[in-house]
SERO-4910 file (N, C-alpha, C, O; in steps of 0.05 Angstrom, whole numbers):
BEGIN
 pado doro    nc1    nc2    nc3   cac1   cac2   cac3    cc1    cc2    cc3    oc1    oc2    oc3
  Unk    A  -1524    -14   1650  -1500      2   1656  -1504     17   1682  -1526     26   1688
  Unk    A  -1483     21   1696  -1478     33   1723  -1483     65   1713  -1491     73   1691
  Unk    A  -1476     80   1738  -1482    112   1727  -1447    117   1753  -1444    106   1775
  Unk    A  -1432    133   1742  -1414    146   1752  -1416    187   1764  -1438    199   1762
  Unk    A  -1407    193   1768  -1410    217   1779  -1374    228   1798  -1368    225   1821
  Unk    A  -1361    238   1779  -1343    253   1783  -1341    275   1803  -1355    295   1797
  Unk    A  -1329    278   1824  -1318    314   1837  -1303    308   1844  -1295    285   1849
  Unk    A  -1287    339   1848  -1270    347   1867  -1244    353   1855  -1223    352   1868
  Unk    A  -1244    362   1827  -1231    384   1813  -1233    399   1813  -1255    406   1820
  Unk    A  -1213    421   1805  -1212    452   1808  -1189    463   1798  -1174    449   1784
  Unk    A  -1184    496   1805  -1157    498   1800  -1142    506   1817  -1152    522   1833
  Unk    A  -1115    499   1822  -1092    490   1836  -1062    500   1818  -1055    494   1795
  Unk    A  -1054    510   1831  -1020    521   1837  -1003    489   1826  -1014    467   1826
  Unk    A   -982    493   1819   -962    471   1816   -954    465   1838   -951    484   1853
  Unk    A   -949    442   1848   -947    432   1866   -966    423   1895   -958    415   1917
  Unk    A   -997    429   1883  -1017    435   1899  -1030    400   1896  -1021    383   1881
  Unk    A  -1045    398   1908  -1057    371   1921  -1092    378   1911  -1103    399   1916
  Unk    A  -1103    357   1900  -1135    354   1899  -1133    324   1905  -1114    309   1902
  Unk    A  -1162    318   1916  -1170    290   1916  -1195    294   1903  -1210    313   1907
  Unk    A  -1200    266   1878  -1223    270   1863  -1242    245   1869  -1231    223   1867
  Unk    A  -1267    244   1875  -1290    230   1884  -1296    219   1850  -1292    229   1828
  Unk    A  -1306    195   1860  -1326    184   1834  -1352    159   1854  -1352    135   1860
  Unk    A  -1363    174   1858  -1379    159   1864  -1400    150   1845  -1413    166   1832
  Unk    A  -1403    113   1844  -1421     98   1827  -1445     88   1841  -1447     84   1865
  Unk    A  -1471     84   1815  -1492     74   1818  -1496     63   1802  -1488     66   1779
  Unk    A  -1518     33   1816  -1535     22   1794  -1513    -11   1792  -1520    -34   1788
  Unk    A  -1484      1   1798  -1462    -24   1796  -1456    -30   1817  -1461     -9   1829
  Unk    A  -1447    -46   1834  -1426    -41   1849  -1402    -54   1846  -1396    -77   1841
  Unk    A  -1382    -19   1857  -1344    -19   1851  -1337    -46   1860  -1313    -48   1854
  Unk    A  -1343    -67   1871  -1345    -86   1888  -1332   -116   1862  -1316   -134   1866
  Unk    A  -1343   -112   1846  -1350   -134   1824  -1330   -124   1797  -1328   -139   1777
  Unk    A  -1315   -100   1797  -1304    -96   1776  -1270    -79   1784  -1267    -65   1803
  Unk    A  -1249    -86   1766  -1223    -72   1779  -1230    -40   1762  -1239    -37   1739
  Unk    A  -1226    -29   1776  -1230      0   1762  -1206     21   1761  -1185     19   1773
  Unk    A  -1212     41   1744  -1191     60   1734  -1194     86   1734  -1217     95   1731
  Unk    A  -1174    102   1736  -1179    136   1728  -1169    138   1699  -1149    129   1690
  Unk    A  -1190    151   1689  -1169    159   1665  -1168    197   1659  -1169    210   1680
  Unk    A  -1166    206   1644  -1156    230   1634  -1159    232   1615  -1163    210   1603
  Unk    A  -1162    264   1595  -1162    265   1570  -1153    296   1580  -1164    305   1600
  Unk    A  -1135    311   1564  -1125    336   1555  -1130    343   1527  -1120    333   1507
  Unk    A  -1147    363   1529  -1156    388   1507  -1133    373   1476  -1109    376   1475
  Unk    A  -1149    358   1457  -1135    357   1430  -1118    332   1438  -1097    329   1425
  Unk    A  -1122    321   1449  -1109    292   1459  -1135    266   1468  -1160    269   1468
  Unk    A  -1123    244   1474  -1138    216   1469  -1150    217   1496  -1143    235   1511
  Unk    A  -1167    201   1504  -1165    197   1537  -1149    168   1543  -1147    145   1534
  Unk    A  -1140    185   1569  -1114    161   1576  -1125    149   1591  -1149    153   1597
  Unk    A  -1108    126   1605  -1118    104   1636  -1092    127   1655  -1075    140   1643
  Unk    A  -1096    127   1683  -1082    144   1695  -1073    117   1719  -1050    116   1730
  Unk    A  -1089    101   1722  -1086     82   1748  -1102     74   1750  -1124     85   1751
  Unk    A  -1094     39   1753  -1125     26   1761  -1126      9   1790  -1108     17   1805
  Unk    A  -1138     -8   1799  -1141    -11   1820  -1162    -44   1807  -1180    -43   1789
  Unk    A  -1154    -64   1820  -1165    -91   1818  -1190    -88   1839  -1192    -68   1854
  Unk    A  -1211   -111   1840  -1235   -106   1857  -1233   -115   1888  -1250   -111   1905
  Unk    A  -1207   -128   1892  -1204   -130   1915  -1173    -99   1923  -1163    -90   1943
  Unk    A  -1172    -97   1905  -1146    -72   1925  -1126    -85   1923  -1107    -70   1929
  Unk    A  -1118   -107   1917  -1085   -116   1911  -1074   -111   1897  -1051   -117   1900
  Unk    A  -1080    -99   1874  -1059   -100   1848  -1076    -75   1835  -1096    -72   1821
  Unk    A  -1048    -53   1853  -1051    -19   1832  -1030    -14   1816  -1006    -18   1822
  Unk    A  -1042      0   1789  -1029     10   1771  -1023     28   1765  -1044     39   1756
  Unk    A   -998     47   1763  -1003     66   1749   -989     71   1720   -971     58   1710
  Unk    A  -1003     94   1708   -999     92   1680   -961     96   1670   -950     83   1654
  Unk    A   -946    121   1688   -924    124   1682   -914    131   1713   -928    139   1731
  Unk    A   -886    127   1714   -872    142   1736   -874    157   1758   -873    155   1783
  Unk    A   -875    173   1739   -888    203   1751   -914    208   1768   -915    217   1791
  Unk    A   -935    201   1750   -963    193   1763   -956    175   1785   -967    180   1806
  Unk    A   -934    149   1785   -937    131   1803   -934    147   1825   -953    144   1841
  Unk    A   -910    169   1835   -899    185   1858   -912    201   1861   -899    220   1871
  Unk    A   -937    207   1855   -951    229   1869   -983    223   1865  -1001    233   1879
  Unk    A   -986    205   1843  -1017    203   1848  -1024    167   1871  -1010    147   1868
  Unk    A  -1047    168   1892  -1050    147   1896  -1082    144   1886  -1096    165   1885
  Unk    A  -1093    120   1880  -1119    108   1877  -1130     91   1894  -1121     68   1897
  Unk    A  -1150     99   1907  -1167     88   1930  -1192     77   1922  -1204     89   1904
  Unk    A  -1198     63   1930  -1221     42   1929  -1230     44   1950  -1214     41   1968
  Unk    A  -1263     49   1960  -1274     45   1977  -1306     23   1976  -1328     32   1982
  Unk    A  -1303     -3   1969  -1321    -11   1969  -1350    -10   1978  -1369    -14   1964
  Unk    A  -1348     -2   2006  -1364      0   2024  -1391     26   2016  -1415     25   2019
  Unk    A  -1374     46   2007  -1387     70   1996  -1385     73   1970  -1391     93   1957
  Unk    A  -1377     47   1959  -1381     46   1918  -1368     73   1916  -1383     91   1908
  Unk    A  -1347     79   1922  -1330    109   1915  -1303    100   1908  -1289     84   1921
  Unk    A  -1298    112   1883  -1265    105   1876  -1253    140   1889  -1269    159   1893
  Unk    A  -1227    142   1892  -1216    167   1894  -1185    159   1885  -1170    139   1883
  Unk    A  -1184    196   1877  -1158    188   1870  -1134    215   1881  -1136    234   1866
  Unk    A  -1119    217   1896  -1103    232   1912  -1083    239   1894  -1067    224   1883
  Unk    A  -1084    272   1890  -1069    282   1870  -1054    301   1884  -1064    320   1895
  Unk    A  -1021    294   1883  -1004    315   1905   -973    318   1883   -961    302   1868
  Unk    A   -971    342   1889   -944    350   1869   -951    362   1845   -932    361   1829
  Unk    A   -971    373   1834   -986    366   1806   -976    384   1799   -962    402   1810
  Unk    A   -983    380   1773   -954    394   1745   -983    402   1734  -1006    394   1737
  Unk    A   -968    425   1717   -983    433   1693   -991    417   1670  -1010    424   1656
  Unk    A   -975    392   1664   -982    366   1650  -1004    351   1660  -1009    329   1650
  Unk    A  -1014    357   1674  -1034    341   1698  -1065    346   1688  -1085    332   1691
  Unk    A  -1060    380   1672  -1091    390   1666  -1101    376   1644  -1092    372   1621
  Unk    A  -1129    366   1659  -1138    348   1643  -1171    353   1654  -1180    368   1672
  Unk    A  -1188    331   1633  -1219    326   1652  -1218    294   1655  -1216    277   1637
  Unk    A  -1221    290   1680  -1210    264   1696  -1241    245   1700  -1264    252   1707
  Unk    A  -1235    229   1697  -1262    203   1693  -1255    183   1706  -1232    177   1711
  Unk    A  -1277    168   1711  -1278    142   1722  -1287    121   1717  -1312    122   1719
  Unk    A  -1279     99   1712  -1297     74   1702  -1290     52   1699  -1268     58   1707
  Unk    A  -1288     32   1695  -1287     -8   1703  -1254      5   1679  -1251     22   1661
  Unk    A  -1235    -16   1694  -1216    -17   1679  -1215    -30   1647  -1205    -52   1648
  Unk    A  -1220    -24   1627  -1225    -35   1603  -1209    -54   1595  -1217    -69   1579
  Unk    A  -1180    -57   1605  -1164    -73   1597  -1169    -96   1608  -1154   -114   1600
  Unk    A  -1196   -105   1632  -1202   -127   1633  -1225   -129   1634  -1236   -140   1653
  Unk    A  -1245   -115   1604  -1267   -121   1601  -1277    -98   1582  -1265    -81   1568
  Unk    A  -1304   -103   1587  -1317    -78   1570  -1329    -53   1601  -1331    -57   1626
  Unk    A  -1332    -37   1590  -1338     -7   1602  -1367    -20   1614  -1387    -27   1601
  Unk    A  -1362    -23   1648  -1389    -31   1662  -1421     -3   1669  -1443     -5   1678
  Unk    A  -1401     24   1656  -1412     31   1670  -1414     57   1655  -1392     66   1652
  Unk    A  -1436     76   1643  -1436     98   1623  -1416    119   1633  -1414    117   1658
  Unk    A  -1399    139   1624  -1396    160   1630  -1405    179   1637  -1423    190   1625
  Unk    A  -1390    191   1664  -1388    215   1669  -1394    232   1667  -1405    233   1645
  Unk    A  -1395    249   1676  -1387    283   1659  -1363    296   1666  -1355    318   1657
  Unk    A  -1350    278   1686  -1318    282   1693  -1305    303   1709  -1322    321   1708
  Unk    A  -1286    311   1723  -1282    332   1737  -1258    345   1729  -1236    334   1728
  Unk    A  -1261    368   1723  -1238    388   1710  -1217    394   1725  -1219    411   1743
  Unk    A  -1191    381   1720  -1159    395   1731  -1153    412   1726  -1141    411   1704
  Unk    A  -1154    432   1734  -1127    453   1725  -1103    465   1732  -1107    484   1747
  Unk    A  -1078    460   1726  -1057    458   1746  -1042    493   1720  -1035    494   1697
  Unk    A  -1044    517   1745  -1024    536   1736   -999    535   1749   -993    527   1771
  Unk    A   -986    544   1731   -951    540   1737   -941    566   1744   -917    568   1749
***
C-alpha cells in the first residue's frame, strides 16, 4: 500500500477559498484515477471528485461542489489538490485522499486527512 498525507485545511469564513495538498508515497498517482472524499462529524465518508490517471475524465459528486470545487492532478509531483472557493458551512468536513474506489480497491492506506472548517 501507498502512504497518503493530507494539508492545507483550516478555518475559513463562507465564501473563503482553501486549496488542499495530498501528497503520495510508495504509489505513484500516475497508475491510478483518484478521488477526494469527505466525511462530516456523525455522517459516512463521501467521494467529493475524482479525477482519471490521465486528467480526462473529472467528476464531481453534486452541483454545487461541481461550481466551486476544482481537482488537480499533478503527476509529476505524485500530488493530488483540490481548489476549494465559495465554501459553505456544508463544506465542514475532514477531507481525504485516495485511488478512486469505484474503479478498484483502495491503492493506498489512509490519511490522517485535513480539517475544513467553514463559519458562516
Amino acid at each position: 500500500q501507498g502512504q497518503l498525507d493530507e494539508s492545507g485545511g483550516g478555518l475559513v469564513q463562507a465564501g473563503g477559498s482553501l486549496r488542499l495538498s495530498c501528497a503520495a508515497s510508495g504509489r505513484n498517482i500516475s497508475d491510478y484515477n483518484m478521488a477526494w472524499y469527505r466525511q462530516a462529524p456523525g455522517k459516512e465518508r463521501e467521494i467529493v471528485a475524482s479525477i482519471s490517471w490521465s486528467g480526462a475524465n473529472i467528476n464531481y459528486a453534486t452541483y454545487s461542489v461541481k461550481h466551486r470545487f476544482t481537482i488537480i492532478r499533478d503527476n509529476d509531483k505524485n500530488t493530488l489538490y483540490l481548489q476549494m472557493n465559495s465554501l459553505e458551512p456544508e463544506d465542514t468536513a475532514m477531507y481525504y485522499c485516495n485511488s478512486d474506489h469505484r474503479s478498484g480497491p483502495y491503492y493506498y492506506d489512509w490519511g490522517p486527512g485535513t480539517q475544513v472548517t467553514v463559519s458562516s
